[in-house]
C-alpha positions as CSV (number, residue, x, y, z in Angstrom):
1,X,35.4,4.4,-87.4
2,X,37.7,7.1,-88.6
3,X,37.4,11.0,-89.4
4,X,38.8,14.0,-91.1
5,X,37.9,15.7,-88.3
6,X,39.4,15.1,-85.2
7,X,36.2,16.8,-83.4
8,X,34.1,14.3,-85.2
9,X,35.7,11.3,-83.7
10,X,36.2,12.9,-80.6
11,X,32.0,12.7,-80.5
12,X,32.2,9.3,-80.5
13,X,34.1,8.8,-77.6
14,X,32.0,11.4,-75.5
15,X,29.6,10.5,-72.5
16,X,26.5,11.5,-73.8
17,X,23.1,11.6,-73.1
18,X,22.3,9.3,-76.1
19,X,21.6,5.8,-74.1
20,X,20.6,3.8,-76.7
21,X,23.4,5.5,-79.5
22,X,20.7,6.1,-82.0
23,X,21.6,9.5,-82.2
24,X,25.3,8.9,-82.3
25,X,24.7,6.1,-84.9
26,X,22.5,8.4,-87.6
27,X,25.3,11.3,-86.8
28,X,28.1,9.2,-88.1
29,X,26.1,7.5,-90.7
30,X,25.9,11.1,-92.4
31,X,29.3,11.7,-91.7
32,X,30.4,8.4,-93.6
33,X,27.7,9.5,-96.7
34,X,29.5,13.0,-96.7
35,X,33.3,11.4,-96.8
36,X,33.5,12.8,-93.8
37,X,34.3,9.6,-92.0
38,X,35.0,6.1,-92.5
39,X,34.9,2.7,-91.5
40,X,38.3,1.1,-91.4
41,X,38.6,-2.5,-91.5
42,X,40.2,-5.7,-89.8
43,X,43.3,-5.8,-91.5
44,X,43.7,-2.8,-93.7
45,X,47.1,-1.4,-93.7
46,X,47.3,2.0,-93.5
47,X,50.0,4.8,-93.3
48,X,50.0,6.8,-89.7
49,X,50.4,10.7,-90.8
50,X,50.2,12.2,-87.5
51,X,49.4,11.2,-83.6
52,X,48.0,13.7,-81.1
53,X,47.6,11.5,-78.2
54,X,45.7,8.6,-78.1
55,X,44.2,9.7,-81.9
56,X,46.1,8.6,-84.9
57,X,46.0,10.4,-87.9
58,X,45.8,7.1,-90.4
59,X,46.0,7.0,-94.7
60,X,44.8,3.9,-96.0
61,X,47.2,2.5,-98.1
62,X,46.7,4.7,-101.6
63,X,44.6,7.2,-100.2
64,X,45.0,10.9,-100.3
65,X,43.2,12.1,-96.9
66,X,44.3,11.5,-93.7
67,X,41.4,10.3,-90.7
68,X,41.4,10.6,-86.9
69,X,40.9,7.4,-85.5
70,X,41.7,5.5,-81.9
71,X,45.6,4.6,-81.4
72,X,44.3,1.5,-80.4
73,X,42.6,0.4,-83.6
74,X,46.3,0.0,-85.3
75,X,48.1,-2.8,-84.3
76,X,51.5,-2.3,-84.1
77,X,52.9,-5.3,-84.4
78,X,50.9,-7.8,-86.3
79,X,50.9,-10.9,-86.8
80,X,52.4,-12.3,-90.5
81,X,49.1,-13.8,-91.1
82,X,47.0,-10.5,-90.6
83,X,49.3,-8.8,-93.4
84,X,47.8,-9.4,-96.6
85,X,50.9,-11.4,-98.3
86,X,50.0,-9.2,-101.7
87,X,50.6,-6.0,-100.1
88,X,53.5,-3.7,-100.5
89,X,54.1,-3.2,-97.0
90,X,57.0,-1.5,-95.3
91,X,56.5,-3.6,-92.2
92,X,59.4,-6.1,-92.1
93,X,60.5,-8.1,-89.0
94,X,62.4,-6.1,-86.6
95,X,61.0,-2.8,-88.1
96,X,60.6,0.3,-85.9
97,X,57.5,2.3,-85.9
98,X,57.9,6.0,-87.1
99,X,56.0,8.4,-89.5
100,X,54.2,6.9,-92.3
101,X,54.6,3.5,-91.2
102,X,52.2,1.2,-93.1
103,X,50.0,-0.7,-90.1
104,X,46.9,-2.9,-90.2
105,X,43.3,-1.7,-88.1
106,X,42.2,-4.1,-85.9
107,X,39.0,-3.5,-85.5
108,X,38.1,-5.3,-81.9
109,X,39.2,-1.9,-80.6
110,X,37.2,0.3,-83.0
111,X,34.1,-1.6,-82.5
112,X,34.6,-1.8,-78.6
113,X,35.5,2.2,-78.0
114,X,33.3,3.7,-80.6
């Protein structure tokens, strides 16, 4: 899961009172109708706009807006085979992370922390 909103993703990854996450669940679900968030997926590259801790600002690849998600949802060094071979990427071996870089989600960490 991702958001615009940095506040909105931030919700996720509060304590709450909701047990069961029903509440959480139908919150996000109008967020992601709105455009407000998304779900990324295993293996979509993405550009990293901004960081502000352990939240990632992340573009997918083509996009115009920017969403918050975990820092651990973007592997940083992936594997060839989890690199879509018809991509345009700008990771090459021995590449150094910095603004913009293009990065896959990997989504055992989204689904695990929100």
């Amino acid at each position: 899961m991702a958001c615009k909103d940095q506040a909105d993703i931030k919700k996720a990854l509060q304590h709450s009172s909701d047990k069961d996450g029903k509440a959480t669940a139908a919150y996000f679900k109008t967020r992601a109708e709105s455009g407000d968030c998304l779900q990324l997926t295993r293996g979509q590259l993405v550009d990293v706009d901004e960081r502000d801790g352990p939240l990632w600002c992340v573009r997918p690849s083509g996009g115009l807006d920017c969403f918050w998600t975990l820092e651990k949802a973007v592997d940083l060094y992936p594997s060839k085979a989890s690199v879509p071979a018809s991509s345009n990427s700008s990771l090459e071996e021995g590449a150094s992370l910095a603004s913009r870089t293009r990065l896959p989600i990997d989504n055992r960490m989204l689904s695990s922390s929100v």
